[in-house]
N, C-alpha and C positions, 0 to 999 in steps of 0.2 A: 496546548492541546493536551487534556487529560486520560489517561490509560486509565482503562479499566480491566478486570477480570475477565473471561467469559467462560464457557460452558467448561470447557477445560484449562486446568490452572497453568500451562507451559504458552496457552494462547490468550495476548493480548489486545482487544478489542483498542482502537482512540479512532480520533478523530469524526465522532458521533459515532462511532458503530460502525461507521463507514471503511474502517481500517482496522486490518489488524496484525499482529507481527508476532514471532515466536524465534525464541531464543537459545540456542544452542551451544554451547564452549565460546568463541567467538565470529557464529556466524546466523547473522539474522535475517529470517525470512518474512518477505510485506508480501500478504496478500489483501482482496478486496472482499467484502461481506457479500453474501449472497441479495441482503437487502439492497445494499448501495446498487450491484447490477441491475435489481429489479427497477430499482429508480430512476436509472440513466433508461433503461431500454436497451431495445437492441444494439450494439454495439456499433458506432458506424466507421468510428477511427479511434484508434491506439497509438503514443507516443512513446514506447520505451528509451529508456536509457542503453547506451549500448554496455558489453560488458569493457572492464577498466573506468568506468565513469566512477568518479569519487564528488562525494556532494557531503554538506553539513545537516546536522540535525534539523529538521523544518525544511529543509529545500525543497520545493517539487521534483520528484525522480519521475513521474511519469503520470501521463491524462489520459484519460478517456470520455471522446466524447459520443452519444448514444440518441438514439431517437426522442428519449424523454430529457434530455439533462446531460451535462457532462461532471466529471469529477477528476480532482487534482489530488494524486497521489503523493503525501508527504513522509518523508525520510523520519523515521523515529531516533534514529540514532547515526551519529556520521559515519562514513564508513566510503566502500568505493563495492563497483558491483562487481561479482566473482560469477554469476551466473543468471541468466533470463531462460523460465520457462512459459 
């Protein structure tokens, strides 16, 4: 899955657009594009990770599936989760 740039250089766009992650000393944040929402639809079910869950680069950490589509949340870098908001 290839990273890209986006609007702001500290925020990285992968997984088509669909994903994006930003990087801080050592703690990294995955959020979801506004597009990819738009795609899925209304939100109908959410799968988070709880926190302490530790996964490897590429795992699925969490899904959502949505009126239009679902989508599968990947780990850009390995690590374990310190917090869900």
């Amino acid at each position: 899955m290839a990273a890209k740039e986006s609007r702001s250089a500290s925020i990285i766009e992968y997984n088509e657009g669909k994903l994006w992650f930003h990087k801080k000393s050592n703690i990294v944040t995955i959020g979801v594009t506004l597009a990819a929402l738009e795609e899925t639809g209304e939100v109908e079910a959410l799968d988070l990770p709880g926190e302490g869950d530790d996964f490897d680069k590429d795992d699925i950490i969490c899904e959502i599936d949505g009126v239009e589509g679902a989508l599968k949340v990947y780990s850009p870098a390995a690590g374990f989760v310190s917090a869900i908001n």
